[in-house]
C-alpha positions, 0 to 999 in steps of 0.5 A: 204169534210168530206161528200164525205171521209165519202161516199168514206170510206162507198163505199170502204167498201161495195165494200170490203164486196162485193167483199169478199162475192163474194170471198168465195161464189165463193171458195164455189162454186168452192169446191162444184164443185172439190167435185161432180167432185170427187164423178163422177170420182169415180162412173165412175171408178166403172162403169168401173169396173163392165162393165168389170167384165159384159164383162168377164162374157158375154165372158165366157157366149159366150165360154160356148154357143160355147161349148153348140153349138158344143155338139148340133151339135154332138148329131145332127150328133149323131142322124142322124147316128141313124136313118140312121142306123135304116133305114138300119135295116128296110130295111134289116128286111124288105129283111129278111121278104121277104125271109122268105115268099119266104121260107115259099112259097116254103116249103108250096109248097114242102109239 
């Protein structure tokens, strides 16, 4: 009788000691766990900040890009007055170059 209280006393404790090392290897872990869930939601907190601050950037990027845009686009029509008027003035030099040889032909002819 004293066997069986002496084994049921030692399995009692080893189950104790067990069920103990299993209690804090498990708080352990749980604490390791609030822990890198802590550290993940703090670097997602700064990634999304610095998505945003890029966001805002890239807006700014694209505003200034419409800017840049439009400004192209009027020096294109800007240069295409340009030619279109220098291609009115050759026209015309060439009509004027045209008349002053007729008037050239016609003094030569007079004299």
């Amino acid at each position: 009788m004293i066997f069986f209280n002496w084994l049921f006393l030692t399995i009692f404790i080893l189950s104790v000691g067990v069920l103990t090392f299993k209690m804090y290897y498990y708080k352990n872990l749980y604490e390791k766990e609030a822990e890198h869930k802590k550290i993940l939601k703090a670097t997602l907190n700064e990634a999304e900040i610095l998505i945003k601050k890029y966001q805002i950037q890239l807006q700014r990027s694209l505003g200034n890009l419409d800017l840049l845009n439009e400004e192209i686009n009027k020096l294109k029509n800007d240069i295409k007055a340009v030619k279109s008027r220098n291609a009115q003035y050759r026209i015309e030099n060439e009509q004027l170059k045209r008349k002053i040889k007729e008037l050239e032909n016609k003094i030569e002819a007079l004299l």
